[in-house]
VMD Tcl script that draws the C-alpha trace (Angstrom):
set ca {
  {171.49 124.90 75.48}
  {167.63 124.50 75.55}
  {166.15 124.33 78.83}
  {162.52 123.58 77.16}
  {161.84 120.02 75.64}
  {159.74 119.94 71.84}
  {157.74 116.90 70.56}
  {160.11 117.20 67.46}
  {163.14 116.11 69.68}
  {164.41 113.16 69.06}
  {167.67 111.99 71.39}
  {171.34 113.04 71.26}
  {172.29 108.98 71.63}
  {169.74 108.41 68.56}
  {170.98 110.60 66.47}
  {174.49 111.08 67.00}
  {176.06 108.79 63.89}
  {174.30 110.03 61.58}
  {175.37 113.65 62.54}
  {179.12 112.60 63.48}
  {178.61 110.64 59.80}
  {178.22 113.57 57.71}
  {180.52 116.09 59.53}
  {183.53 117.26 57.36}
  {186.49 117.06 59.77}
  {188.04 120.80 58.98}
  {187.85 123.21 61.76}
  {186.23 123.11 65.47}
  {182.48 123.51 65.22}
  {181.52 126.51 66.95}
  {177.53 125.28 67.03}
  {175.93 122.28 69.08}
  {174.81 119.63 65.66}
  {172.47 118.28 67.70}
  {170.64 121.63 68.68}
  {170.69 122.95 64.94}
  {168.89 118.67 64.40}
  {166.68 119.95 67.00}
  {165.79 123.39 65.15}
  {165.18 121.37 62.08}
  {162.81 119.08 63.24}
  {161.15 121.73 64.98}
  {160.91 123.82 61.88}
  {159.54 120.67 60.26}
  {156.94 119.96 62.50}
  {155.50 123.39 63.23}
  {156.29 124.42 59.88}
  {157.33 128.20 61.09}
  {159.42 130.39 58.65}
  {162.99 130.27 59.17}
  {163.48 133.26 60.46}
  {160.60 132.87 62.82}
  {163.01 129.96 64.16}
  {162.76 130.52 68.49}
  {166.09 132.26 69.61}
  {166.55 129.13 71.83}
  {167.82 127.42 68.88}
  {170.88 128.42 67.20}
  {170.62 131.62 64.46}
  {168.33 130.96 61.79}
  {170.50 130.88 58.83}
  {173.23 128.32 60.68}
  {170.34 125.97 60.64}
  {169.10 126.46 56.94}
  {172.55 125.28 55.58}
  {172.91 122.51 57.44}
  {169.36 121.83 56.10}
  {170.53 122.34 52.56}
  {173.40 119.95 53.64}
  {171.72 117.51 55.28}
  {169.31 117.15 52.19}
  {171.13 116.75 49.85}
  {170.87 113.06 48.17}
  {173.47 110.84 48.08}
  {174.68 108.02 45.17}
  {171.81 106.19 46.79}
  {169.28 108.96 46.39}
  {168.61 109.41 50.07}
  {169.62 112.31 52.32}
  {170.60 112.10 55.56}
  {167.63 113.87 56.75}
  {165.77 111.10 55.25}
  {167.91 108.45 56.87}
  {168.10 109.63 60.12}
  {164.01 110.51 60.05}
  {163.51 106.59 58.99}
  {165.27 104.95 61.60}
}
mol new
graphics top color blue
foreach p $ca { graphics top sphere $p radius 0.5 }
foreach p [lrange $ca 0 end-1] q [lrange $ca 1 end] { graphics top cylinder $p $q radius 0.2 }
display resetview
């Protein structure tokens, strides 16, 4: 858990549904969703290489699949990057 607060962050209560929305239901996750959000919007913002990702979030390559994941479009041609960014 991060001790230091970004301007990227954006609050667990905020984003929470959309995360708990789009998480397949198949084993116990073994990494915080909300930190690897946090490393995205992070990367996003300060527009760093991935693996120049800060060790405070979680490894570098746990984040850039949930990325792919998360941006992928669905039937409506949004991805839930873009959904949860918009509201």
């Amino acid at each position: 858990m991060r001790k230091k607060k970004y301007p990227s962050d954006i609050s667990r209560e905020q984003i929470r549904p959309f995360l708990e929305g789009a998480r397949k239901r198949t084993k116990p996750r073994t990494v915080d969703l909300y930190e690897v959000w946090s490393a995205v919007l992070y990367l996003l913002k300060s527009g760093c290489q991935w693996r120049m990702l800060l060790r405070e979030f979680p490894k570098w390559r746990t984040v850039h699949s949930y990325f792919a994941k998360w941006s992928e479009q669905d039937e409506e041609g949004m991805s839930l990057l873009e959904r949860a960014l918009k509201n």
